[in-house]
N, C-alpha and C positions, 0 to 999 in steps of 0.2 A: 437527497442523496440518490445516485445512481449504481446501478451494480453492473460492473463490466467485468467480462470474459477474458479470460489469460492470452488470446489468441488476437483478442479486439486488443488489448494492452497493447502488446507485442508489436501491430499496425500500428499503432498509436506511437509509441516511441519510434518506429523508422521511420514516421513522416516528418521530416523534413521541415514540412511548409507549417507545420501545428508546435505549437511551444508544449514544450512537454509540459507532465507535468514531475508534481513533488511524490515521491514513493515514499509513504511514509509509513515503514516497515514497525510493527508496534512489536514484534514478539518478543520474547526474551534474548537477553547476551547468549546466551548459550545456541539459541536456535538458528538465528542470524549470524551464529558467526560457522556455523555448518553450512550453509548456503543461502546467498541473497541476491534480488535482481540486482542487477548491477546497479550502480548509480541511486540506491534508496538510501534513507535517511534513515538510520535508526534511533527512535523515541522508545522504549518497553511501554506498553500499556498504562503501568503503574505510575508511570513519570506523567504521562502525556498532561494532567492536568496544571500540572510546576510546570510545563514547556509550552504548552499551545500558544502563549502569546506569543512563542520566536516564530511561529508558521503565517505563512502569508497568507491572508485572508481572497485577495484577488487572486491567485495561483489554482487551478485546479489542481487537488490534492488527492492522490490513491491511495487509501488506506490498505496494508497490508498485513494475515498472517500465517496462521498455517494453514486454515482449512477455510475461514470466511467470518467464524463468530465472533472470534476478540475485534477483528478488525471492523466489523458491524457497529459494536458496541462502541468504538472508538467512532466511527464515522457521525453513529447519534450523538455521543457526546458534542463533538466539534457542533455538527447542525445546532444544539441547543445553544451554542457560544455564536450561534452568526454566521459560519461559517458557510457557504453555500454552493460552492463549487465540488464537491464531495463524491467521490466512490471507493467502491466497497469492492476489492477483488475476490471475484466469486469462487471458489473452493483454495484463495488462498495461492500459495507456493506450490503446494501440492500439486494443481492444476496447472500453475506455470510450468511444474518440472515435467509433468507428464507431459503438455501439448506443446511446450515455447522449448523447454531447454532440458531434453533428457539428462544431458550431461551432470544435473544439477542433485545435487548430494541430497538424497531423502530420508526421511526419520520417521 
């Protein structure tokens, strides 16, 4: 698992030439539904282990939450199932909102 920056993310989806990947937003209904990247998937934490088989094993996957730790925690879990293509966005939404998208509704 790697841990990438809100700003390295944010290059990362405008490029074009690079297959995104899967944002896979773990926080809660409530949290994600006050603001999320665009285009993320949301699983909650608590589900992830009833869902992981729907996620694509070959797909690089961003795990995301508010600050960095649920999503951590979610990104080991996946590595222990196989999973290897893995990052961890580093302080989360938070960071997103602050450096990628002011506009984005904070809590």
């Amino acid at each position: 698992m790697q841990q990438i920056r809100a700003h390295q993310l944010a290059d990362w989806l405008a490029d074009a030439s690079r297959p995104a990947p899967l944002l896979l937003d773990v926080r809660e209904t409530w949290e994600f539904e006050r603001g999320h990247i665009p285009g993320s998937r949301h699983i909650p934490m608590h589900l992830v282990p009833m869902q992981d088989g729907e996620l694509d094993a070959e797909r690089d996957i961003v795990v995301i939450c508010h600050h960095g730790g649920r999503s951590m925690q979610v990104a080991m879990f996946l590595e222990r199932k196989g999973y290897a293509r893995l990052f961890n966005l580093a302080g989360g939404v938070a960071a997103w909102a602050t450096e990628v998208d002011p506009a984005m509704r904070r809590y």
